[in-house]
N, C-alpha and C positions, 0 to 999 in steps of 0.2 A: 228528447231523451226519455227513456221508460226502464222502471225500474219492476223487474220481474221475481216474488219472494217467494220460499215456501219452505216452512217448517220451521222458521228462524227465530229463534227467541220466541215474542209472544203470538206471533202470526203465523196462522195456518196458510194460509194463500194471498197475495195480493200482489194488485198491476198498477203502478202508480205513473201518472204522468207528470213527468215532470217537464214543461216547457213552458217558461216566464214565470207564472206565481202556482203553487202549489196550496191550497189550503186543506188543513184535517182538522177538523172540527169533530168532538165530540166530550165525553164524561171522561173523569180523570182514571187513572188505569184501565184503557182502551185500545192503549200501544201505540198512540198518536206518535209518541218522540223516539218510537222505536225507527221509525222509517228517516226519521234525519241522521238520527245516529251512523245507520247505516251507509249513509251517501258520504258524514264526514269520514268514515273509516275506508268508506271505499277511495275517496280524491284524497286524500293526504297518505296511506299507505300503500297507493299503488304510483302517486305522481310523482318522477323521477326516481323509479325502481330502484331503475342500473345503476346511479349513482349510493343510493341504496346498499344497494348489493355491493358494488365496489369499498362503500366504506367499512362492510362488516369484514370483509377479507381485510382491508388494511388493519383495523383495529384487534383483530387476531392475529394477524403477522405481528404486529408492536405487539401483543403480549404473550405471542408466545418464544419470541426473541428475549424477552426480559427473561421468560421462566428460565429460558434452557442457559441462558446464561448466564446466572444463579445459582442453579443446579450443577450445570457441568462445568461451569469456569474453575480459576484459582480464586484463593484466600483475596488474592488482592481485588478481584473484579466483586467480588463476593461486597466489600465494603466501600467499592467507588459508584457513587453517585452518575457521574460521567456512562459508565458502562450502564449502569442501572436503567437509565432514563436516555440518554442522547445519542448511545449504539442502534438501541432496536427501533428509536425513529429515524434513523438514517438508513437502519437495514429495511425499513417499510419504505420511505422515498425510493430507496434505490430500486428495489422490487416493485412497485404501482409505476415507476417510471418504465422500467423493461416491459412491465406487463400491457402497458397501453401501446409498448409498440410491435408486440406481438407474443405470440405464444413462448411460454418458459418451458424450459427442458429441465433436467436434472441437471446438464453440465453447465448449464446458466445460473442456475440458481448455485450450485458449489462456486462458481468462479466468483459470483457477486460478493457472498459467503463469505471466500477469502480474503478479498481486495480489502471488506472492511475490517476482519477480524485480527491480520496483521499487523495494522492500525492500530489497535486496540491495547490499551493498557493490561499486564496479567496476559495477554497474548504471547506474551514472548515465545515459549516455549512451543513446541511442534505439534507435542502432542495432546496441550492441552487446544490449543488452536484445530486440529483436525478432530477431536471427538466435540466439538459443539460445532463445526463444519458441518457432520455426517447428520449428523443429529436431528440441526435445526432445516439442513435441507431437506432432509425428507416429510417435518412436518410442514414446512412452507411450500412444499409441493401439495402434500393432501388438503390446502387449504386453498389452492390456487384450482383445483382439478375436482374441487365440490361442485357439484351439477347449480346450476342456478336455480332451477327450479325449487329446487332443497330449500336454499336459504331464502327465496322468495315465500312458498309458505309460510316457511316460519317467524319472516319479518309479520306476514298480515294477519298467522295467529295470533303474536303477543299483541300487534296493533286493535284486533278485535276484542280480543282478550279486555286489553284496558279501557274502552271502549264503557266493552258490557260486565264489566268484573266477572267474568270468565264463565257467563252463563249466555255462550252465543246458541248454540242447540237448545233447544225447548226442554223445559224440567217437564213438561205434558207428555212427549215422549223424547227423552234423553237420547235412546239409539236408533233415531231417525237421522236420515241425511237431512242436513239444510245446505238450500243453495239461492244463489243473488244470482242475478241477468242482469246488468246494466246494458239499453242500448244507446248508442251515440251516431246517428246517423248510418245504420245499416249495420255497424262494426262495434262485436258484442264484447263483453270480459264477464269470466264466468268463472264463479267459485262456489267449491260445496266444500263443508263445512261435517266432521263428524266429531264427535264426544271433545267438542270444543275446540279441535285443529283442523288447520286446513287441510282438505285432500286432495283437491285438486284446481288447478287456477290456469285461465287460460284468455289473454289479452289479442285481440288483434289491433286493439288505439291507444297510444298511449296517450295519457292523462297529463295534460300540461296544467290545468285550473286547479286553484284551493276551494277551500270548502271552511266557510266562520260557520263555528257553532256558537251561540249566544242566545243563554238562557236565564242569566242571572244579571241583573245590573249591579248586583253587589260587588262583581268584580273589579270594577274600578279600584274601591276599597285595597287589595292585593298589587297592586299595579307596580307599587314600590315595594313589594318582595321575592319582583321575578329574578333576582342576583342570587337569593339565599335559595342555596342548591336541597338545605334542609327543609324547605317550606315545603307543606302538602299541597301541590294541585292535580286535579286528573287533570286528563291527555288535554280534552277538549277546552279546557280555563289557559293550560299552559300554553298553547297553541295559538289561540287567541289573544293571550298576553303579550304573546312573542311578536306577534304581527301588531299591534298598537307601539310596542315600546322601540319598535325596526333593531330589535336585538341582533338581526344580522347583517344589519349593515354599520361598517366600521368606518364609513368618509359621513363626515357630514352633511356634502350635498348628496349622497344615495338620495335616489327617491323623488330629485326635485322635479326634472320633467313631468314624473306622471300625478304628482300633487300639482303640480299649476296647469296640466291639460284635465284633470279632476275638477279643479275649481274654477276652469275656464267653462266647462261642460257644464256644472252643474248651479247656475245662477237661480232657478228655479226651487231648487231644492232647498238653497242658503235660504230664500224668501220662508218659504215654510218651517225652517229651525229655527230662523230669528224669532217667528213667533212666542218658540219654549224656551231656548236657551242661545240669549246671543253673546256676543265679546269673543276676545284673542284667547287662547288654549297656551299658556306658559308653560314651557317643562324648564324642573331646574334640575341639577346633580344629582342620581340618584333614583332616576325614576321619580319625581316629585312632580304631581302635575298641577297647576292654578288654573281658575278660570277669571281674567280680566275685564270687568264691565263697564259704561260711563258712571252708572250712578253707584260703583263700591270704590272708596277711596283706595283699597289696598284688595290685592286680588284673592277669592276666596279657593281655599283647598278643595280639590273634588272631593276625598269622601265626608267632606261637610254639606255635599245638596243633599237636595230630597232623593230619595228613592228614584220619584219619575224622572226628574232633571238627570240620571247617570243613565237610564235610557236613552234616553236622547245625547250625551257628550258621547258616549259611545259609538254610535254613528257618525256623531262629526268628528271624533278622529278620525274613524278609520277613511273617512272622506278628506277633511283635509291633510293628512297624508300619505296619497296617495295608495292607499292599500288594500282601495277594491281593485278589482281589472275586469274587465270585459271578461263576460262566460263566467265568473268566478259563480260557486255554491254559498247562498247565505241562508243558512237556517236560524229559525227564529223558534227556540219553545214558550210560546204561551208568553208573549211578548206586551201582552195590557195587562198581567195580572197587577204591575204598581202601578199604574196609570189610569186615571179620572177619563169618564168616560167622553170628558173634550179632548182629555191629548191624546184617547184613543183613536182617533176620529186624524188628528195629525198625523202620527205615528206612522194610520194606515195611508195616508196620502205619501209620505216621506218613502216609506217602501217600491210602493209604485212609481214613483219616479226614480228610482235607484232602480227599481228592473227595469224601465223604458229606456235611460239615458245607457246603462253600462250592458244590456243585453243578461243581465245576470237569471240563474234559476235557483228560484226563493221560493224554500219550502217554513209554513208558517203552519203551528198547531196552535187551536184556540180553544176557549169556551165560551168565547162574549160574542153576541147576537150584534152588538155595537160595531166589533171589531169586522166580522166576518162581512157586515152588512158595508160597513165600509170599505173594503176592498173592493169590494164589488161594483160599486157607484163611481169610485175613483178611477178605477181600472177600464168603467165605460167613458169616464169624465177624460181622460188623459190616450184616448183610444188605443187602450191593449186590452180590449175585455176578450178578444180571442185567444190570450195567452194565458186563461184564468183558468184551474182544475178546480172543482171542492171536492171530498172525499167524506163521509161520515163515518167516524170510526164506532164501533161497538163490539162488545163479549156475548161469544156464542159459544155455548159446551167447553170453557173456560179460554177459547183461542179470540183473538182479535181479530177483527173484521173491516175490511174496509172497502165499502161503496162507492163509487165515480155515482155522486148526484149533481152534477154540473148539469144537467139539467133539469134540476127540480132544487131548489135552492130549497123551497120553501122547508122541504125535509129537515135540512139543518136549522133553519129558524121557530120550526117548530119543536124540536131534540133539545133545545139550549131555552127555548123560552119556558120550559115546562114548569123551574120554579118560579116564573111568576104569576103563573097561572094557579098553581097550588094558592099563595099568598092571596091572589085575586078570589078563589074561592074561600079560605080562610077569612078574609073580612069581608065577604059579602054574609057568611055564614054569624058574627058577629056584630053586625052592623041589624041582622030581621032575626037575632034569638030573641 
C-alpha cells in the first residue's frame, strides 16, 4: 500500500509506504501525525460507502416525512406523537424496502404514499391526505435521484473536516488543490480536496479494513461516558471508544469467534503483556471496566493505573476482544511518550507481533531513539524486518517534509539524539571550566 500526498494540510509533497510497520520519526510540529490522520479518514470514511450513502437518504426521508407532515397535515396529526415519530419511520422502511429492490418511479412512491397515509390518524379527509401525498412525494423523489457522488463527497468533507477541524488545504497556500493517492494492490482511490471540500473522489477498491487511531492512553479514563450523547470526543477518541466498548453489537456472544481465534493466535504476545500488565479485564454495567490480579484482593478501576499501564490495557482489550482483524490500520501517535524507557523497549516488541500475527499496517510517529531503535531489532528479531519503512519528518520554507531513510537509519538516530549531545557537551563544558 502507498500513500501518495500533496499540498494537504502541512505537507507539500510526500510518498509514504505503508506495508507492515511504518515509522515517522522526527521533532514535534513536523507533520509526523498528519500522515495517520490521513489513512484514519481515508478507511473509516470511505469503508462501507454505500451503506453510507443509503443511510443518509433514509435519515432525510424520516425527516423530511416528519416535516411535511407537520406542516401540511391536520390539527390533529400536528399533536400526535404516533404521526410525529412512527409514520415517517414506516414511510422510510417502506421506501429503503422498494428502493433495494429496484428503481422508484413517481407512481411508486405516490402509491406507497398513499397506502400509509390512509392509515393515518388526521388522514381522514381526501384532501388533506392528497396535499402531503404530492408534496412529500416529490421530495422523497429528489432525495432518492441525488447523484451519489454528491453525497459521497460530502460525507468525506465533513469526515475530513472533523478529522482536521476544517483546515484539510494548507493555510500556506489556502487555494491550492490538495489531493491523496492511496494505492492497494494496483487499484487507486483518489481525492482532491479544495478550500476544504471535496471535489473530486474516485475509488476502484472498496475498503473493507478499519483504521485505530490511538494517541492518548488517557482515554481509557472516558470509556464510561461513551452513552452520554453530551460528552465531547473528536471522531478519532469516539471511534476508538466504540470499537473497545463493541457498542455495536447487541448479543452478548457478538464477537466470540474472533476473540478466541485472537487469543488462540496470539500466545506470544500475552507472554509479553504479562510482563506489564497481567490478570482478567471485568467489565460491569455501564461501561465500568476492572482490572483482576492474584496479588489485589479486590479488583482495581482502570482509570486508577498509571499512565504506562493504560498503554498497554488498551491493547489487550482491543486483543482480547477480538477487535483487531487481519489488514486492519493501527496508528499509533508517539506511543512512549508515558512510558519508561523499559516498557518502551516492550511496547515496541508487542507491536511487531501484532503486525506479524494479524498482517496489520502500523503507522507509528516517534521521538525516542529507544523506541525507533527498538522496532528495528524486533522487527529483525521476529523476521519482518523487510516490512519496516522509516521516514524522517522535517520543516522546510514552513511545509513538512518527509524522507524514506530506510536505508540509512543512522539519520534518524542522529536527528533525535541531538539533545544529548548538546547535554554531553554542556557537562563536558562544566566539568574542564
Amino acid at each position: 500500500m502507498r500513500l501518495d500526498i500533496k499540498n494537504f494540510a502541512k505537507i507539500k509533497e510526500a510518498h509514504i509506504i505503508v506495508d507492515g510497520i511504518t515509522v515517522i520519526a522526527g521533532e514535534n510540529n513536523t507533520g509526523k501525525s498528519t500522515i495517520g490522520k490521513i489513512l484514519f479518514s481515508l478507511f473509516n470514511a470511505i469503508s462501507d460507502l454505500d451503506s453510507k450513502i443509503m443511510a443518509q437518504r433514509s435519515t432525510e426521508i424520516e425527516k423530511e416525512s416528519s416535516k411535511t407532515i407537520q406542516s401540511y397535515g391536520t390539527k390533529t396529526i400536528q399533536s400526535s406523537f404516533r404521526n410525529k415519530y412512527i409514520v415517517p419511520q414506516k414511510i422510510r422502511r417502506k421506501i429503503n424496502d422498494s428502493l433495494k429492490k429496484g428503481e422508484l418511479d413517481y407512481a411508486k412512491v405516490f402509491d406507497i404514499l398513499g397506502e400509509i397515509l390512509k392509515e393515518t390518524r388526521g388522514m381522514e379527509t381526501e384532501e388533506a391526505r392528497q396535499n402531503v401525498q404530492d408534496i412529500l412525494t416529490e421530495k422523497i423523489l429528489g432525495i432518492i435521484e441525488l447523484p451519489e457522488e454528491r453525497i459521497a463527497k460530502e460525507i468525506l468533507s465533513r469526515y475530513f473536516n472533523r478529522v482536521f477541524f476544517g483546515e484539510v488545504n494548507s493555510l500556506l497556500e489556502p487555494q491550492t488543490l490538495a489531493s491523496l493517492e492511496l494505492t492497494i494492490k494496483k487499484n487507486k482511490i483518489k481525492m482532491d480536496f479544495g478550500l476544504n471540500k471535496c471535489r473530486a473522489f474516485q475509488a476502484e477498491v472498496n475498503i473493507l479494513n478499519k483504521a485505530l487511531y490511538i494517541a492518548n492512553p488517557f482515554i481509557i479514563d472516558k470509556i464510561r461516558d461513551t452513552d452520554d450523547e453530551f460528552y465531547n470526543f473528536d471522531i478519532m477518541e469516539r471511534f476508538l471508544l466504540d470499537v473497545l466498548t463493541d457498542s455495536s453489537k447487541k448479543d452478548l456472544m457478538d464477537g466470540v469467534i474472533s476473540s478466541v481465534m485472537a487469543k488462540e493466535k496470539l500466545t506470544d504476545v500475552d507472554k509479553i503483556l504479562s510482563q506489564v500488565i497481567s490478570g482478567s479485564i471485568l467489565e460491569e454495567q455501564g461501561h465500568e471496566y476492572y482490572l483482576e490480579q492474584e496479588n489485589l484482593k479486590e479488583p482495581v478501576f482502570i482509570n486508577n493505573l498509571s499512565t504506562g499501564m493504560k498503554s498497554f490495557l488498551i491493547l489487550k482489550m482491543l486483543i482480547e476482544k477480538g477487535c483487531i482483524n487481519e489488514k486492519d490500520v493501527l496508528i499509533l501517535d508517539e506511543p512512549e511518550i508515558h512510558l519508561h524507557p523499559q516498557w518502551q523497549i516492550v511496547y515496541a516488541e508487542l507491536i511487531v507481533l501484532l503486525q506479524k500475527y494479524f498482517d496489520l499496517s502500523v503507522i507509528i510517529t516517534t521521538h525516542s531513539p529507544y523506541f525507533a531503535d527498538a522496532i528495528d531489532l524486533f522487527s529483525k528479531k521476529h523476521e519482518i524486518g523487510d516490512r519496516v519503512n522509516y521516514y524522517l519528518a522535517s520543516v522546510e520554507n514552513g511545509w513538512a517534509k518527509m524522507e524514506n531513510v530506510t536505508e540509512n537509519l543512522e539519520l534518524v538516530y542522529q536527528k533525535m539524539a541531538t539533545p544529548v549531545q548538546i547535554l554531553d557537551t554542556m557537562r563536558y563544558e562544566l566539568n574542564n571550566d
